[in-house]
C-alpha positions as CSV (number, residue, x, y, z in Angstrom):
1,X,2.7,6.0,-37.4
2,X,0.5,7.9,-34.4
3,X,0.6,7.9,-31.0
4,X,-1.0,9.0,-28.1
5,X,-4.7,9.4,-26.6
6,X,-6.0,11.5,-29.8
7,X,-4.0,10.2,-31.9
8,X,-2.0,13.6,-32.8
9,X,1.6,12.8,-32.6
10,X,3.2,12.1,-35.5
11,X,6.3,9.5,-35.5
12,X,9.4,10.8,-37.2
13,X,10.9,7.4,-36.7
14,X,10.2,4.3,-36.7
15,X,11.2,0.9,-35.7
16,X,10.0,-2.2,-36.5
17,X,10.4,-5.9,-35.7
18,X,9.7,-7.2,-39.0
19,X,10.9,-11.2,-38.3
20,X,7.5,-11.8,-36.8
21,X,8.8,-12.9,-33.6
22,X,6.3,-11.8,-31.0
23,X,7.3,-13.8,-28.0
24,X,7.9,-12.7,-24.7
25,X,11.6,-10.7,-24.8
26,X,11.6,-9.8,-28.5
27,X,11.3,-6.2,-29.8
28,X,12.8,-3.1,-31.7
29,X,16.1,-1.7,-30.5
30,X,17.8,1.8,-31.2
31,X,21.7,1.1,-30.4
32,X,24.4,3.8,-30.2
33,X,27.7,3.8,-31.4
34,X,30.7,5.8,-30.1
35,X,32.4,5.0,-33.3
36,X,31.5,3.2,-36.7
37,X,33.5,-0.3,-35.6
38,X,32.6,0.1,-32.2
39,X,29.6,-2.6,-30.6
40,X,26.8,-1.2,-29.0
41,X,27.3,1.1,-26.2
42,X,23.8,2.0,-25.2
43,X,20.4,0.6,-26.3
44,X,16.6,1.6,-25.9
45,X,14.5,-1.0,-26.2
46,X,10.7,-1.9,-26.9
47,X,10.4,-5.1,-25.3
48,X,7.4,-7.8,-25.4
49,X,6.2,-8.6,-22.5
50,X,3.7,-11.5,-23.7
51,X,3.0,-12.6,-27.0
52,X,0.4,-9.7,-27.4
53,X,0.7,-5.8,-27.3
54,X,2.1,-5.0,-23.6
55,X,5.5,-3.5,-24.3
56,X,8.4,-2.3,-21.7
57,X,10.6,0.2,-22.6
58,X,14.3,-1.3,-21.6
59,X,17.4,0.9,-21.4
60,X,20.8,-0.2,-21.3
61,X,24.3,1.1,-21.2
62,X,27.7,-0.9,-21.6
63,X,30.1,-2.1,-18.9
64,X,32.3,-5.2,-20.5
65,X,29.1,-5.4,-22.5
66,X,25.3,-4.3,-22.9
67,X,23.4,-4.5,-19.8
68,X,19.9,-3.5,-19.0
69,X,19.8,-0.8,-16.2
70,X,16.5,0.6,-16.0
71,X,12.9,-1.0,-17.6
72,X,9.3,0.6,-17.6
73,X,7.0,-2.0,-18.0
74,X,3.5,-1.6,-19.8
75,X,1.8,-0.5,-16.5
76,X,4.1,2.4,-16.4
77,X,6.2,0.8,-13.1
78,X,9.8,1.8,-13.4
79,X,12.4,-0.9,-12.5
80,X,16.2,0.2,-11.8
81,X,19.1,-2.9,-11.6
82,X,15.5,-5.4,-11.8
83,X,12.9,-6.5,-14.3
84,X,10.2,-7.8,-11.9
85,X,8.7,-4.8,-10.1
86,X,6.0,-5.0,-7.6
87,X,5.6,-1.2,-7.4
88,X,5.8,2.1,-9.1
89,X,9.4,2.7,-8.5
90,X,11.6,-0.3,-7.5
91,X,15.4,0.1,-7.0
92,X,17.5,-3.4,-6.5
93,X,21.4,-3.5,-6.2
94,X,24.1,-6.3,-5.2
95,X,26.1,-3.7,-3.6
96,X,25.8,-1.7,-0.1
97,X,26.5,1.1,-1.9
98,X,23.5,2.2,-4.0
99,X,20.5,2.9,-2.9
100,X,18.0,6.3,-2.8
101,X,19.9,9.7,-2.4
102,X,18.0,12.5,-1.6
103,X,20.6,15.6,-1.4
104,X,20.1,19.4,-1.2
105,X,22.3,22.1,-1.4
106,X,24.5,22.1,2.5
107,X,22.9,24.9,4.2
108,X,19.0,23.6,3.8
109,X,16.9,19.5,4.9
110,X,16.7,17.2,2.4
111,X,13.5,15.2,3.1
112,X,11.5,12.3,1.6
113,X,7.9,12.4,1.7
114,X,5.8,10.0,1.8
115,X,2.0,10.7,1.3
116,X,-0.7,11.9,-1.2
117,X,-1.3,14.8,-3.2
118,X,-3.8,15.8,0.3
119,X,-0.4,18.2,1.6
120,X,-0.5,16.5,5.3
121,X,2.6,13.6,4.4
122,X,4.8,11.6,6.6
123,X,8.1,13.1,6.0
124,X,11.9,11.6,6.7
125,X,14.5,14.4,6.7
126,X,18.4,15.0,7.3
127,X,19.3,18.3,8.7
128,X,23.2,17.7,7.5
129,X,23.4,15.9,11.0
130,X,20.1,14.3,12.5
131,X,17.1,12.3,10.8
132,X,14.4,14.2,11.7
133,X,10.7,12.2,11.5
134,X,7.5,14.0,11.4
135,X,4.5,15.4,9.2
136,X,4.8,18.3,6.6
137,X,1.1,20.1,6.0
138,X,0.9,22.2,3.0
139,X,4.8,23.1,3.2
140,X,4.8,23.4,7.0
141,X,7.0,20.5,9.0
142,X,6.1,19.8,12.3
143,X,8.8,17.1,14.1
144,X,7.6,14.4,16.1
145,X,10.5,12.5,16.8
146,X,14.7,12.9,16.3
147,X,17.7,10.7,15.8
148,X,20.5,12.1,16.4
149,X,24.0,11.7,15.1
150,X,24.9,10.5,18.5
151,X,22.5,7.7,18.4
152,X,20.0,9.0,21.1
153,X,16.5,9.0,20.2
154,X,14.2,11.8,20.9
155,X,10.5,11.4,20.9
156,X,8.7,14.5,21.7
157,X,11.9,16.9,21.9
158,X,14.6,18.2,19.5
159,X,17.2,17.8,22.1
160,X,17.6,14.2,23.3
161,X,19.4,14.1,26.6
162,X,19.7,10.2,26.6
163,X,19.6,7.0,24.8
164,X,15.8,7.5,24.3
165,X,14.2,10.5,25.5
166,X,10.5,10.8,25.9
167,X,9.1,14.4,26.5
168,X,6.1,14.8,28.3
């Protein structure tokens, strides 16, 4: 077997789905076993997505049973607690509880940004206290607007002094 672009990496292993089943769902599996009688505990999948070559990669771990956790379909979008993904990264959960984290170490921002590879990106930040909104250029974050633990609102200012605060 080959793989990639130029064809230069060599497979070590292969799997193969030799029943001839090419429908949508079907595909090669490697399982693991925590022990030699045990069922399945995790699985990573190649799964069909049609009945011709578009593959998703499916991973799965065991909880009273298999269950998929995490797919990347054939146009590389990654799927986390869903299998229909509308963008590069979707997350889905029946709980309040999961979600995104974004953590740093306690005495430094942690700080999503959301942009391009141009350096000037909208940026959402937590300085262990206050979501701070504002623009980081090439490393440099400039604040534009603050909400702070209290609940006050401060556009303009790092110190809101009321419910919403507008600096001049």
């Amino acid at each position: 077997s080959f793989g990639g672009a130029d064809n230069s990496l060599l497979s070590t292993l292969s799997l193969v789905n030799t029943s001839g089943n090419n429908t949508a769902g079907s595909g090669a599996a490697l399982d693991f076993h925590l022990a030699e009688n045990y069922s399945p505990t995790a699985r990573v999948a190649a799964v069909s997505e049609n009945t011709t070559v578009l593959t998703g990669l499916a991973f799965y771990t065991y909880t009273n049973g298999l269950a998929e956790r995490m797919r990347i379909d054939s146009a590389g979008d990654v799927g986390i607690g869903t299998t229909n993904m509308y963008a590069r990264l979707n997350i889905k959960s029946t709980s309040h509880n999961n979600g995104i984290s974004v953590n740093r170490a306690a005495d430094t921002t942690a700080a999503l940004y959301i942009g391009n590879d141009g350096g000037n990106n909208p940026t959402l930040a937590s300085n262990n206290a206050d979501m701070l909104f504002g623009r980081d250029l090439s490393g440099t974050f400039t604040e534009r607007m603050r909400l702070t633990n209290d609940g006050e609102l401060g556009i303009g200012t790092t110190s809101p002094a009321a419910p919403l605060h507008v600096a001049a």
